[in-house]
Backbone of each chain as ProteinMPNN parsed JSONL, in Angstrom:
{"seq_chain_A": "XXXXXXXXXXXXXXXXXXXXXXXXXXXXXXXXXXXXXXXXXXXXXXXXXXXXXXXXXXXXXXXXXXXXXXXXXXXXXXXXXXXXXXXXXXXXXXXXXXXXXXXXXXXXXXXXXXXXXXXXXXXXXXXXXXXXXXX", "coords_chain_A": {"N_chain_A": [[92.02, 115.328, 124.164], [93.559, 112.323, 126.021], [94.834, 113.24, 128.761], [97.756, 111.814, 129.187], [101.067, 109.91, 129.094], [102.649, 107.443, 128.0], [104.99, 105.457, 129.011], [107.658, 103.467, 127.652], [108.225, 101.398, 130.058], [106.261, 99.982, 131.913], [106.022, 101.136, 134.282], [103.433, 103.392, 136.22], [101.27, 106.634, 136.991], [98.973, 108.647, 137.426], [98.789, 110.256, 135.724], [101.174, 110.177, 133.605], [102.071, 106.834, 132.074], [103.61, 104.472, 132.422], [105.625, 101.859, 130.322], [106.877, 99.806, 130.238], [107.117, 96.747, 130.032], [105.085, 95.98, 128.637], [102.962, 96.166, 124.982], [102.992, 99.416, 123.053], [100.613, 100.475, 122.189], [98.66, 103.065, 119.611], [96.22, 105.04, 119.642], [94.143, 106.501, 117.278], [91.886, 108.982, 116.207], [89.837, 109.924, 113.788], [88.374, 112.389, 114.239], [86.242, 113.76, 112.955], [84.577, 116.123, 111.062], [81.561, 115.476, 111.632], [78.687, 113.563, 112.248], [79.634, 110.442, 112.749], [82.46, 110.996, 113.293], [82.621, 112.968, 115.303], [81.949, 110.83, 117.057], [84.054, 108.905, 116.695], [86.342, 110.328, 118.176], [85.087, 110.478, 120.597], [84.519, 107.727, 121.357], [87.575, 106.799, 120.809], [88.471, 107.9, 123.727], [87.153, 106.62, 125.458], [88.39, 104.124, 124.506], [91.37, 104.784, 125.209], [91.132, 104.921, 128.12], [89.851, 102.772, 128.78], [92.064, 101.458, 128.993], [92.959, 100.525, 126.53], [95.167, 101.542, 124.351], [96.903, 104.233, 124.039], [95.492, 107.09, 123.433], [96.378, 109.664, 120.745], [97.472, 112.536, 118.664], [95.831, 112.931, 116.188], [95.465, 115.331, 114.411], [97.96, 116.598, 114.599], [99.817, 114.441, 113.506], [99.367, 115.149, 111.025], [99.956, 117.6, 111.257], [102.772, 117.389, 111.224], [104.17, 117.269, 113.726], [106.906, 116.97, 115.416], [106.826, 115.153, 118.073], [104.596, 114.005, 118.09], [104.711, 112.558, 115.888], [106.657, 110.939, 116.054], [105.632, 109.295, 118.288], [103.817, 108.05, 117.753], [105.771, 106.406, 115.272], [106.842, 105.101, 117.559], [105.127, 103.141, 118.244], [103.671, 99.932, 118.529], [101.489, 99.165, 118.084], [98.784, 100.503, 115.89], [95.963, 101.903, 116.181], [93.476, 103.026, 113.944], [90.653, 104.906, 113.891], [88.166, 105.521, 112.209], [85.269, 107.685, 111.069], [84.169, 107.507, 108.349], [84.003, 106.22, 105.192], [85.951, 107.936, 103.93], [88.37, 108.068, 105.157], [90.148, 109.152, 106.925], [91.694, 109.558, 108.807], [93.245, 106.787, 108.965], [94.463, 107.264, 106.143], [96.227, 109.964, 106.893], [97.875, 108.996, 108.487], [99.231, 106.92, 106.818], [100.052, 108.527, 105.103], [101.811, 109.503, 106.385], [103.938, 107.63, 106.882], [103.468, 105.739, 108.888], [102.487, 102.978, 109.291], [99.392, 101.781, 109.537], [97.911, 99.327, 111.857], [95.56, 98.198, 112.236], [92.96, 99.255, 111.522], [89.23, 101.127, 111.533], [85.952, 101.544, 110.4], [83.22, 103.272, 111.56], [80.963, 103.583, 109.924], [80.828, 101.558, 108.446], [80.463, 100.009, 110.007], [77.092, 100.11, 110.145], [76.497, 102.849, 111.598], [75.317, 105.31, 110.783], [76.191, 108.01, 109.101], [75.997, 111.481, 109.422], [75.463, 115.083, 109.378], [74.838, 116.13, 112.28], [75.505, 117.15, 115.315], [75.075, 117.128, 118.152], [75.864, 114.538, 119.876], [74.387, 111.926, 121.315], [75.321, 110.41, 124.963], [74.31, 107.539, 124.88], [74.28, 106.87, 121.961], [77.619, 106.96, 121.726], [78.358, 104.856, 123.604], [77.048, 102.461, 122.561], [78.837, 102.466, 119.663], [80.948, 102.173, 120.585], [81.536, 99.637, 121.204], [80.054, 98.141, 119.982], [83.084, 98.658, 118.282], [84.7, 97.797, 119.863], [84.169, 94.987, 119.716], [85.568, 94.339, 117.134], [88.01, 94.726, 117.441]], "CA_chain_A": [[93.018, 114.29, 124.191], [93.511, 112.163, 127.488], [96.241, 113.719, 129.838], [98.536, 110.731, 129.812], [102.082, 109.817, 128.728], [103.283, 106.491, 127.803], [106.675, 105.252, 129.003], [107.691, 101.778, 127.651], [108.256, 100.338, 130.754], [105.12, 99.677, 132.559], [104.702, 101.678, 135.779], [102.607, 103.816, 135.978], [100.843, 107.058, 137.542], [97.521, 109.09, 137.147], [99.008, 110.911, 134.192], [102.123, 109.729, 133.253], [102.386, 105.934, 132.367], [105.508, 103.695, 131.539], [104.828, 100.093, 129.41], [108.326, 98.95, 130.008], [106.611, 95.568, 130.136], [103.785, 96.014, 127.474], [102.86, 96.746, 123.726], [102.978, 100.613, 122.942], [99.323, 101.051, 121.479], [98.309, 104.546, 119.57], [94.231, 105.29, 119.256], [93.882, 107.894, 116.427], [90.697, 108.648, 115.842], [89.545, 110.87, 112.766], [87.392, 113.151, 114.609], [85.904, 114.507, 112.048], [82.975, 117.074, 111.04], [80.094, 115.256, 111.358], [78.229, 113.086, 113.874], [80.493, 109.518, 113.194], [83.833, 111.838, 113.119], [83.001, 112.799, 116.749], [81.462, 109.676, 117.651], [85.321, 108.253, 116.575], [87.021, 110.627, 118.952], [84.606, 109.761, 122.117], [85.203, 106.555, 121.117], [89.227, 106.779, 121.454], [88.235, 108.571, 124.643], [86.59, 105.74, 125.874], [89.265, 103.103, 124.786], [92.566, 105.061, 126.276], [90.145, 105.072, 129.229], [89.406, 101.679, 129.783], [93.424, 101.033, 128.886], [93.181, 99.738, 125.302], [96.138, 102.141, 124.55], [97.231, 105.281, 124.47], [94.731, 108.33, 122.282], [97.366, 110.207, 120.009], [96.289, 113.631, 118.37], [95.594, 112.522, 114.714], [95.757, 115.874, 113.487], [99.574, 116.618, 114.978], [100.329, 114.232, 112.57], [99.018, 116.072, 109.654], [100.893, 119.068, 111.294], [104.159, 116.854, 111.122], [104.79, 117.798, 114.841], [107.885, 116.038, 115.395], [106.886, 114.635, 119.217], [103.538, 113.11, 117.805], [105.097, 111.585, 114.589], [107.493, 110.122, 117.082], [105.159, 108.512, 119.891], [102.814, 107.486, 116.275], [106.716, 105.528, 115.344], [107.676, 104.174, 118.761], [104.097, 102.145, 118.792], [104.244, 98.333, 118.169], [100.338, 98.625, 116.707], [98.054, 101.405, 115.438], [94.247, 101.532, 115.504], [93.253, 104.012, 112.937], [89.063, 104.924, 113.939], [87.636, 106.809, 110.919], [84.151, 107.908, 111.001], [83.262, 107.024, 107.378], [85.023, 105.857, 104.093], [87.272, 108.675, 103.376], [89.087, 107.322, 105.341], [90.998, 110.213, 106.744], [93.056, 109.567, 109.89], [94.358, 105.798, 108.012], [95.408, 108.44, 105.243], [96.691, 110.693, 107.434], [98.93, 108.195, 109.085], [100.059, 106.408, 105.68], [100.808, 109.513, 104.114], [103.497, 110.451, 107.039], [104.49, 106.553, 106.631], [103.127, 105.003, 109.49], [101.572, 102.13, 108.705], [98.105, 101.566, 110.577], [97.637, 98.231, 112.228], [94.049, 98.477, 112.227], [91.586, 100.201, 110.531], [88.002, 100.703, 111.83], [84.801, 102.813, 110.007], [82.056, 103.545, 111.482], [79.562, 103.658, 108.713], [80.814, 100.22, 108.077], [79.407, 99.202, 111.441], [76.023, 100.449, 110.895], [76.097, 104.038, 111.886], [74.947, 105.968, 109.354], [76.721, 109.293, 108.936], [75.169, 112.723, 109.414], [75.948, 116.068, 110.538], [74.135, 115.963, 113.286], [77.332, 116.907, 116.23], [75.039, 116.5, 119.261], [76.105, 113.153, 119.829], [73.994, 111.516, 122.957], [76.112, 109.356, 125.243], [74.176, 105.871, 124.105], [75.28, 106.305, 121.097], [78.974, 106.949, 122.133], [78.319, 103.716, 123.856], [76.567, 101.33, 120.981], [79.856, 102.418, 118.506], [81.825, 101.686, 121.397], [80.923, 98.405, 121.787], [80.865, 97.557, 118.017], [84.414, 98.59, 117.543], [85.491, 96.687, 120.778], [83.784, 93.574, 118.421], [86.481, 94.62, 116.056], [89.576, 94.87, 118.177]], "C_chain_A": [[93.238, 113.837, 125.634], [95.189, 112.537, 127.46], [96.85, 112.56, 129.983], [99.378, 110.227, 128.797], [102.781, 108.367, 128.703], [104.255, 106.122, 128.124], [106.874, 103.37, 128.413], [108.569, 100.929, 128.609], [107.455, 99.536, 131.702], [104.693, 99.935, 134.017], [103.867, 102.983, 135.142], [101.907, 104.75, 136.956], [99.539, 107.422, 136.809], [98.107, 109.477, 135.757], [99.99, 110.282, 133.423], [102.087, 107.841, 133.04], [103.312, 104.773, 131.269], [104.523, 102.183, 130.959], [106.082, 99.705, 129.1], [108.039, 97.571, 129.37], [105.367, 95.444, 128.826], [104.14, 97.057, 126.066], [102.565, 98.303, 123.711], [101.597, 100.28, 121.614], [98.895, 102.308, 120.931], [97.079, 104.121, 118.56], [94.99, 106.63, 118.266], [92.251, 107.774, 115.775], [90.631, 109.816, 114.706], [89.094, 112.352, 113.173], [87.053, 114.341, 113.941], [84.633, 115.492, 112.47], [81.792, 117.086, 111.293], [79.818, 113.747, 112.079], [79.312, 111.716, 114.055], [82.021, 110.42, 113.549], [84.047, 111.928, 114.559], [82.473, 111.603, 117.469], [83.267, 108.908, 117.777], [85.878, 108.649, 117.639], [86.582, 110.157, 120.384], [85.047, 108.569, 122.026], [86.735, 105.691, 121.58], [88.975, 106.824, 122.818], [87.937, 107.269, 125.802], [87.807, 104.4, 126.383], [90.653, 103.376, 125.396], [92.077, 104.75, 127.78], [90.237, 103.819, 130.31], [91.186, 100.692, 129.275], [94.055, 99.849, 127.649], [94.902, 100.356, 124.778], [96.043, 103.218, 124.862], [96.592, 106.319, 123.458], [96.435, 109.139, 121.945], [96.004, 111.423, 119.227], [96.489, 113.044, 116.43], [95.973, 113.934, 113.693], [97.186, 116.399, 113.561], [100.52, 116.161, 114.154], [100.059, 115.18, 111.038], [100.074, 116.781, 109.934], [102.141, 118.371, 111.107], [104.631, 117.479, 112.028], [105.556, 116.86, 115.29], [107.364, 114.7, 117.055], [105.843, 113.258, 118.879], [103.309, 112.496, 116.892], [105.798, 110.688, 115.487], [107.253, 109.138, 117.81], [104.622, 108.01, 118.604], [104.286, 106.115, 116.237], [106.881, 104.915, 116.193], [106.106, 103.379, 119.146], [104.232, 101.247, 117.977], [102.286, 98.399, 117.54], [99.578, 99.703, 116.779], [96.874, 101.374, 115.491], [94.256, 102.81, 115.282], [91.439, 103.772, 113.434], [88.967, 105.735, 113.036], [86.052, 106.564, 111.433], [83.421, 107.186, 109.622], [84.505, 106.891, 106.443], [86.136, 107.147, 103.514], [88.439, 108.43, 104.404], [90.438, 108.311, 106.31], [91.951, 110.088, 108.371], [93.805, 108.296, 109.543], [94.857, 106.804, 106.615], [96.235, 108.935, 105.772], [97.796, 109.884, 107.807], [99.716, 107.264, 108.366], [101.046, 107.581, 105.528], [101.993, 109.705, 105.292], [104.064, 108.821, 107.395], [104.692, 105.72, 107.906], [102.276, 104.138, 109.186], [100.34, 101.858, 109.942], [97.615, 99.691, 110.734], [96.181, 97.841, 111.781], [93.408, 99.777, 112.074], [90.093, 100.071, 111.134], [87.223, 101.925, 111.47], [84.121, 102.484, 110.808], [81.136, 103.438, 110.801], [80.056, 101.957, 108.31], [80.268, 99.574, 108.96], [77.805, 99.282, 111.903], [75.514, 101.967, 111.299], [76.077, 104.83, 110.706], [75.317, 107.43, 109.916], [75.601, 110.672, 108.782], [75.904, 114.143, 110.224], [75.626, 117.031, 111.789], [75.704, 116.422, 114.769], [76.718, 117.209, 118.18], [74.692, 115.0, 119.62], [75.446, 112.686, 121.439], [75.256, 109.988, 123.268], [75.693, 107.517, 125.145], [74.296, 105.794, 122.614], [76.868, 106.215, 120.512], [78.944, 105.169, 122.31], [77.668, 102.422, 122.517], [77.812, 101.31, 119.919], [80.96, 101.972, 119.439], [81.812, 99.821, 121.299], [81.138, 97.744, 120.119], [82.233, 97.419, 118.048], [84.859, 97.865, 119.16], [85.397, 95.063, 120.577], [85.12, 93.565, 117.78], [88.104, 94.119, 116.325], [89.7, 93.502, 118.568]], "O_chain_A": [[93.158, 114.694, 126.514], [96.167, 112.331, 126.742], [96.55, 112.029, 131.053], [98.886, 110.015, 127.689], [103.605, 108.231, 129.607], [105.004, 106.52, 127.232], [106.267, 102.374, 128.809], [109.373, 100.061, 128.269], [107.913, 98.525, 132.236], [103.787, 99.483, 134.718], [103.741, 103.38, 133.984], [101.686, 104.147, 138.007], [99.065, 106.785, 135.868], [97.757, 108.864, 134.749], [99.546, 109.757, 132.402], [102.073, 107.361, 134.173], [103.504, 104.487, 130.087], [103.387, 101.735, 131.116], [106.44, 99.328, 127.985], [108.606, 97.235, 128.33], [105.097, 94.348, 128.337], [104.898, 98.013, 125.906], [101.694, 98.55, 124.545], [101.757, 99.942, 120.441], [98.621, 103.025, 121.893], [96.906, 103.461, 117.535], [95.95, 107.371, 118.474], [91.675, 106.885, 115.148], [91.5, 110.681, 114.81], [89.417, 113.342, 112.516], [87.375, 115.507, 114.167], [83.996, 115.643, 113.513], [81.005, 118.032, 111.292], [80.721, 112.965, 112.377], [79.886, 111.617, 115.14], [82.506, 109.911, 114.559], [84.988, 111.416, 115.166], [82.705, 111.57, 118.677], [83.646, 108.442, 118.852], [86.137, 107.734, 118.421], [87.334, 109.617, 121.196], [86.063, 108.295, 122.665], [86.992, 104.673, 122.222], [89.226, 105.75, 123.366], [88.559, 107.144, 126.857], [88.11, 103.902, 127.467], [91.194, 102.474, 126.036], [92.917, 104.277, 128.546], [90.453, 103.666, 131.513], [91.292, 99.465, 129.275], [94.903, 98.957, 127.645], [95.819, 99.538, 124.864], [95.307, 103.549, 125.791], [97.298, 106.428, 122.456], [97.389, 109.151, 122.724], [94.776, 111.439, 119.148], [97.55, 112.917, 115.819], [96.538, 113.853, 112.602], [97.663, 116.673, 112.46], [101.585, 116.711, 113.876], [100.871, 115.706, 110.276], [101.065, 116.788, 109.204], [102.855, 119.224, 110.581], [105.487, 118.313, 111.734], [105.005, 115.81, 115.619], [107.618, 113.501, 116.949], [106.015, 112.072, 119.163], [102.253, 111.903, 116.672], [105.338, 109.55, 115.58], [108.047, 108.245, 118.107], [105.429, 107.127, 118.312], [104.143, 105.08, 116.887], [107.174, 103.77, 115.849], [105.937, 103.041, 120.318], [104.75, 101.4, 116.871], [101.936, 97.662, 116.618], [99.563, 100.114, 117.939], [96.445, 100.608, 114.627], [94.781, 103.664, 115.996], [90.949, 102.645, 113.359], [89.693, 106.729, 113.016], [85.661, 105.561, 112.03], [82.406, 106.492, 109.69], [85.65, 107.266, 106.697], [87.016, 106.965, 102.673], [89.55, 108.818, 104.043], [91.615, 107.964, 106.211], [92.897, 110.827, 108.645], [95.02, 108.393, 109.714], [96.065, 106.724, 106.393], [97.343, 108.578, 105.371], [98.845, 110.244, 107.273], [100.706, 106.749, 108.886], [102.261, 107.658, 105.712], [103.102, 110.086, 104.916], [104.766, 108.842, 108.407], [105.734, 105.099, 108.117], [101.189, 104.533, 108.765], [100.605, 101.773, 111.141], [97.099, 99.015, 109.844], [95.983, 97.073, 110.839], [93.47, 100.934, 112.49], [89.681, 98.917, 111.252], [87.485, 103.048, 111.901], [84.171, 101.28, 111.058], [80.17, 103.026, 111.442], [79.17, 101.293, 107.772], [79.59, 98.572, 108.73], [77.251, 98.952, 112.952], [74.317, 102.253, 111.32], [76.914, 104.84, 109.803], [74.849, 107.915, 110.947], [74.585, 110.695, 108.088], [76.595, 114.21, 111.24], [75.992, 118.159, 112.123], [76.74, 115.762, 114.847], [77.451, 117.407, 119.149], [73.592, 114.447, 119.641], [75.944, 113.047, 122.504], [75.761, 109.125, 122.55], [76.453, 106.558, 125.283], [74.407, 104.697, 122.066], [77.296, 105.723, 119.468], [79.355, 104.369, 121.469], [78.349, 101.713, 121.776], [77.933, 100.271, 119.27], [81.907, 101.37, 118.935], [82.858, 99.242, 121.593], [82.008, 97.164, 119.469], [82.734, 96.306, 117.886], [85.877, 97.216, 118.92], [86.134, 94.179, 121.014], [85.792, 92.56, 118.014], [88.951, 93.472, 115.709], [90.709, 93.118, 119.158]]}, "seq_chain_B": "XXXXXXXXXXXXXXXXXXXXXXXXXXXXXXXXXXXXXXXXXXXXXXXXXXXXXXXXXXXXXXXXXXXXXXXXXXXX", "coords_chain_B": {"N_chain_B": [[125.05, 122.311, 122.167], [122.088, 120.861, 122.575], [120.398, 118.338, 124.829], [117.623, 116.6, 125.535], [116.595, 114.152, 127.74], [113.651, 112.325, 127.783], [111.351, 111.025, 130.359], [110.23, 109.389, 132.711], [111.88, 108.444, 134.654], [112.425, 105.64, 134.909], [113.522, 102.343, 133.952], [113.933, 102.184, 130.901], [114.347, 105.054, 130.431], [116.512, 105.672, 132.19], [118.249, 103.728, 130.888], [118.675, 105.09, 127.918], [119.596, 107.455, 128.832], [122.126, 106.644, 129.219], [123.125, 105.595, 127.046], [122.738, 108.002, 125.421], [125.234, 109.334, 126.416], [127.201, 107.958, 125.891], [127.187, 107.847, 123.149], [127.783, 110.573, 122.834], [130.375, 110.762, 124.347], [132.273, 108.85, 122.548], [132.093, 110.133, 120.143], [133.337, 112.354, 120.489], [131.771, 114.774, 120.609], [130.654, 117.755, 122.811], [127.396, 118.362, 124.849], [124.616, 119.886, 126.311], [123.031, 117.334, 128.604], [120.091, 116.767, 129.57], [117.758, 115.521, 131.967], [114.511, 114.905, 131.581], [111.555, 114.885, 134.431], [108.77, 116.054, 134.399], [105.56, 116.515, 133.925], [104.332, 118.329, 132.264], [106.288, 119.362, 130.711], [107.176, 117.292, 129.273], [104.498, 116.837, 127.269], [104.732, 119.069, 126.309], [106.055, 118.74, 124.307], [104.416, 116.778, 122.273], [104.719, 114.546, 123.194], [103.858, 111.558, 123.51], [104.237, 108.903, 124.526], [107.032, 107.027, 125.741], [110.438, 106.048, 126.506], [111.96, 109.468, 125.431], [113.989, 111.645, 123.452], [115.356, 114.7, 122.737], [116.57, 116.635, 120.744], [117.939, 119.613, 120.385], [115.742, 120.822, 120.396], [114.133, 119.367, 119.114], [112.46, 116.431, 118.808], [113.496, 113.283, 118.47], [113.212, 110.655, 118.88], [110.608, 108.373, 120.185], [109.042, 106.304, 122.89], [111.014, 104.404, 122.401], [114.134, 102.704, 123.471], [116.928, 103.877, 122.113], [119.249, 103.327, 119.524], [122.906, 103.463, 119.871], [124.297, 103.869, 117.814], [122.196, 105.514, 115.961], [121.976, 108.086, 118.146], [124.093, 108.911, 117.65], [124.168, 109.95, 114.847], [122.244, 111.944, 115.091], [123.68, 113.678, 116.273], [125.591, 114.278, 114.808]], "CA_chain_B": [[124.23, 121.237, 121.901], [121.095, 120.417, 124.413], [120.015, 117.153, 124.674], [116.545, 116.244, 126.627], [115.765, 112.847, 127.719], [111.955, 112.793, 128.676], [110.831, 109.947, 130.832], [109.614, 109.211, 134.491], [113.108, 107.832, 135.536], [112.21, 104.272, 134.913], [114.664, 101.396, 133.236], [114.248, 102.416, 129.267], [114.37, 105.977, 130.13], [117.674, 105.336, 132.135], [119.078, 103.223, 129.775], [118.561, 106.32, 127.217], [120.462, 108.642, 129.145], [123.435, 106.466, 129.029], [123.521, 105.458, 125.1], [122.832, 109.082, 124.695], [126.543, 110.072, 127.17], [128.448, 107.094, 125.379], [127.565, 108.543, 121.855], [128.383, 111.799, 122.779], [131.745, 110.39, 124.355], [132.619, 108.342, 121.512], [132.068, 110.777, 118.85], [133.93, 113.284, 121.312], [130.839, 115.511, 121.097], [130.288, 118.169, 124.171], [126.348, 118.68, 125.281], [123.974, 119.504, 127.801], [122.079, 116.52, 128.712], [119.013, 117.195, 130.573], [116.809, 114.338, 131.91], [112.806, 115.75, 132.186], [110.429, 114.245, 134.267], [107.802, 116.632, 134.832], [104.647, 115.459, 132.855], [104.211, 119.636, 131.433], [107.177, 119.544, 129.368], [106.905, 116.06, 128.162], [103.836, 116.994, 127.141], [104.892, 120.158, 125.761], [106.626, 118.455, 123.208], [103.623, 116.257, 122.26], [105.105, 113.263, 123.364], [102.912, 110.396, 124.377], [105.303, 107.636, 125.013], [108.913, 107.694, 126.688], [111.397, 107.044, 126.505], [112.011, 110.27, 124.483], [115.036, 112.151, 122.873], [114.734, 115.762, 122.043], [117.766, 117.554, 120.228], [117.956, 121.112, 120.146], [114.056, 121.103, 120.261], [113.271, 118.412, 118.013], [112.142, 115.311, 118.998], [113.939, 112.272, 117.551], [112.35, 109.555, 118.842], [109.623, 108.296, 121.228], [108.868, 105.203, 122.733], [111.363, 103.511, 122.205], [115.389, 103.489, 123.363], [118.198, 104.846, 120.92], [120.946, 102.371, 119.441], [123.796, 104.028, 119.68], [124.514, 104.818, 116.034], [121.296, 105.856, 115.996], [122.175, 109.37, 118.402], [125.617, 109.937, 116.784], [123.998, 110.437, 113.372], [121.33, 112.977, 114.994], [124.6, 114.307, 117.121], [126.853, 114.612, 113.777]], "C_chain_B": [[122.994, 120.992, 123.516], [120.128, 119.574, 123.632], [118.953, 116.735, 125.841], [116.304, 114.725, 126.693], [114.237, 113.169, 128.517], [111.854, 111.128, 129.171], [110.887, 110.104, 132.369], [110.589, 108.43, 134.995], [113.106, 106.164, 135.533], [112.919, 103.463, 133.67], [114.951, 102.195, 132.106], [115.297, 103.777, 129.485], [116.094, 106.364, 130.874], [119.009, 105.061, 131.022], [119.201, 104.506, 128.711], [119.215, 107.014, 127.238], [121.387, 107.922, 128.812], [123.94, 106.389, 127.482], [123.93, 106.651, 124.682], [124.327, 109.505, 125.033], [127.228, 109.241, 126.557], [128.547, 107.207, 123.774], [128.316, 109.862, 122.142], [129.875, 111.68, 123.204], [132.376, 109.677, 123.504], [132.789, 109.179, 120.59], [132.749, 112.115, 119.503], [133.235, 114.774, 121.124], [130.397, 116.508, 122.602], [128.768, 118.663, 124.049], [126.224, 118.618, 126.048], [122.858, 118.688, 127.964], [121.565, 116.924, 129.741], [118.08, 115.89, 130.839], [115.546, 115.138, 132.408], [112.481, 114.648, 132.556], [109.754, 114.792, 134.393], [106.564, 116.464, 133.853], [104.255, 117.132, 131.72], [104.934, 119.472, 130.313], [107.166, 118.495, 128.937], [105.738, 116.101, 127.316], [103.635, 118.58, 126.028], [105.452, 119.72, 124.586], [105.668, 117.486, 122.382], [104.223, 114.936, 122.248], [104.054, 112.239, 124.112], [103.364, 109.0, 124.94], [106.564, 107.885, 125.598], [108.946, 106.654, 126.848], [111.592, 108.521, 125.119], [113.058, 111.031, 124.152], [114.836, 113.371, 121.919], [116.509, 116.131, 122.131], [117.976, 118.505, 120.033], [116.945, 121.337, 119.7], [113.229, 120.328, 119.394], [113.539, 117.133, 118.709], [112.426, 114.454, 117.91], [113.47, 111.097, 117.278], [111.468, 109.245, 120.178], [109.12, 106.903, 121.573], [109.498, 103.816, 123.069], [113.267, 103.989, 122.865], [116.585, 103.493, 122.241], [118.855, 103.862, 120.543], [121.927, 104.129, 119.457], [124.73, 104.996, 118.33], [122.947, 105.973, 115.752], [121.545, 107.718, 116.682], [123.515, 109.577, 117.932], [124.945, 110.124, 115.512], [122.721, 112.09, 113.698], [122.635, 114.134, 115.825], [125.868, 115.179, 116.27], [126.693, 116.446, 112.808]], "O_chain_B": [[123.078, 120.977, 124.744], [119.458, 119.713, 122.609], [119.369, 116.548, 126.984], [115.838, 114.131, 125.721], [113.895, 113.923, 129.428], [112.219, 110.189, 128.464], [111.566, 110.904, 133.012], [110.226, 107.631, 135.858], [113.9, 105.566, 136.26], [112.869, 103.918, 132.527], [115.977, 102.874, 132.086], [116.455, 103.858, 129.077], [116.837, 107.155, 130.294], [120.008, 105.638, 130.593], [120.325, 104.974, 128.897], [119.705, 107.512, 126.225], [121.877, 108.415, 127.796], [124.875, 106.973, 126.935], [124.902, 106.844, 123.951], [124.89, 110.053, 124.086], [128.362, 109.717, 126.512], [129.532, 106.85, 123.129], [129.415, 110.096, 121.639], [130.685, 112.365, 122.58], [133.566, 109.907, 123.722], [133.867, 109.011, 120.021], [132.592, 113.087, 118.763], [133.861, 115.802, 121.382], [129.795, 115.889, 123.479], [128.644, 119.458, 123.117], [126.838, 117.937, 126.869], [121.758, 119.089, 127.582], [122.167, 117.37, 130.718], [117.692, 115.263, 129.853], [115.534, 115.859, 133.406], [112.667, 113.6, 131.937], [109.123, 113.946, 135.027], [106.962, 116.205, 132.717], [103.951, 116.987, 130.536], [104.483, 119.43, 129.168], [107.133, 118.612, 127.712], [105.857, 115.285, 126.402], [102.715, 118.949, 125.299], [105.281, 120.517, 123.664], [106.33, 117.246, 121.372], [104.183, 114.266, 121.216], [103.621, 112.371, 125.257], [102.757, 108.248, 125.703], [106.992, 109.005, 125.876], [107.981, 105.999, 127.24], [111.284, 108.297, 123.949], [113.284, 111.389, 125.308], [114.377, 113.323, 120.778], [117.341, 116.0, 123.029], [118.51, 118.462, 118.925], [116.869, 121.995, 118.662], [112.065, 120.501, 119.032], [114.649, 116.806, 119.128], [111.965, 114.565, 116.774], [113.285, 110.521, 116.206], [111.691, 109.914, 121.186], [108.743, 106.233, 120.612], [109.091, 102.774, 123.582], [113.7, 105.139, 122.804], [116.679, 102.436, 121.618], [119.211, 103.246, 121.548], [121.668, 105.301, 119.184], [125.349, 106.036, 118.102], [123.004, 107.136, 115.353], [121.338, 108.625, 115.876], [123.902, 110.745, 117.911], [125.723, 110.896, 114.952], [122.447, 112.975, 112.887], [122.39, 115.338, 115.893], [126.642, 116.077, 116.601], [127.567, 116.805, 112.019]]}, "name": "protein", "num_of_chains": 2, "seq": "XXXXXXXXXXXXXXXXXXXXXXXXXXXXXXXXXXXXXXXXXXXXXXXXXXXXXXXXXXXXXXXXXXXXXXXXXXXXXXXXXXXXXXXXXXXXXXXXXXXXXXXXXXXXXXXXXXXXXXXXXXXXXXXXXXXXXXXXXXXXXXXXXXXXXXXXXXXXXXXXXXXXXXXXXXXXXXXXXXXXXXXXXXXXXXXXXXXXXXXXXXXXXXXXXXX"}
């Protein structure tokens, strides 16, 4: 998960940063079992990175850990990354009644699912790049 | 009662503290408000946004700041 803390007012340090001034964004990626699953999480990795929003832990919610249901509520839009049609971090984030802005598979883009989990970094990059099509 | 605000000292997280001291004076409530900034314990609570509002270890909300009715009903 990237080291870094949202504030909604928009300064901002290495770790810590405020969005007084800007939309509260939360990446959840699925990061599942099998090669799109972690392709999703690099993915997030990528887009907190280059300051799409802010990565959130997807499964925290499952756990119903109050801090990361919380920061999930206090965001103005959601991208939900799943690896493949089950669909399981937009589940995950219905079922605890966050609604997910956006939705994005993988296997709908082309990458064909496998459980393959050494993932090389061009094809981090190629799903990257798709789902920044998307957004 | 112990009351955490989490945030890096900036406007919202301000504003926060006070809503939170004018519920608790209104509803003639006594706590200890604590303001965190250290990025460990905000972090310890899995908070990813701030402003944040933790109540006797539970996180209320994140993100975003409080109405006022809003911390007297988590204060009641």
């Amino acid at each position: 998960m990237t080291e870094e803390i949202k504030c909604s007012c928009g300064d901002a340090t290495d770790e810590i940063k405020c969005s007084c001034e800007s939309d509260n964004v939360g990446i959840f990626p699925c990061a599942g079992a099998s090669n799109v699953g972690q392709i999703s999480n690099m993915v997030a990795v990528k887009l907190a990175k280059k300051g799409v929003g802010t990565m959130m832990c997807t499964v925290g919610i499952g756990g119903h850990r109050s801090g990361i249901v919380k920061s999930a509520e206090g965001c103005d839009y959601i991208i939900a990354i799943d690896g493949c049609p089950l669909n399981c971090a937009k589940e995950t984030l219905e079922h605890a009644g966050i609604p997910v802005s956006k939705n994005i598979v993988l296997t709908e883009l082309g990458i064909k699912k496998n459980h393959d989990l050494d993932i090389l970094p061009s094809q981090v990059e190629e799903a990257l790049a798709k789902v920044a099509d998307c957004l | 009662m112990k009351i955490e605000i989490l945030g890096t000292g900036c406007t919202k997280c301000n504003k926060t503290k006070e809503i939170v001291e004018k519920a608790l004076l209104e509803n003639g409530v006594d706590a200890e408000v604590v303001k965190v900034e250290d990025f460990d314990s905000i972090i310890s609570y899995g908070v990813m946004i701030t402003p944040a509002v933790v109540v006797d270890g539970e996180v209320k909300i994140a993100g975003r700041v409080p109405g006022v009715n809003d911390v007297k009903k988590w204060i009641s």
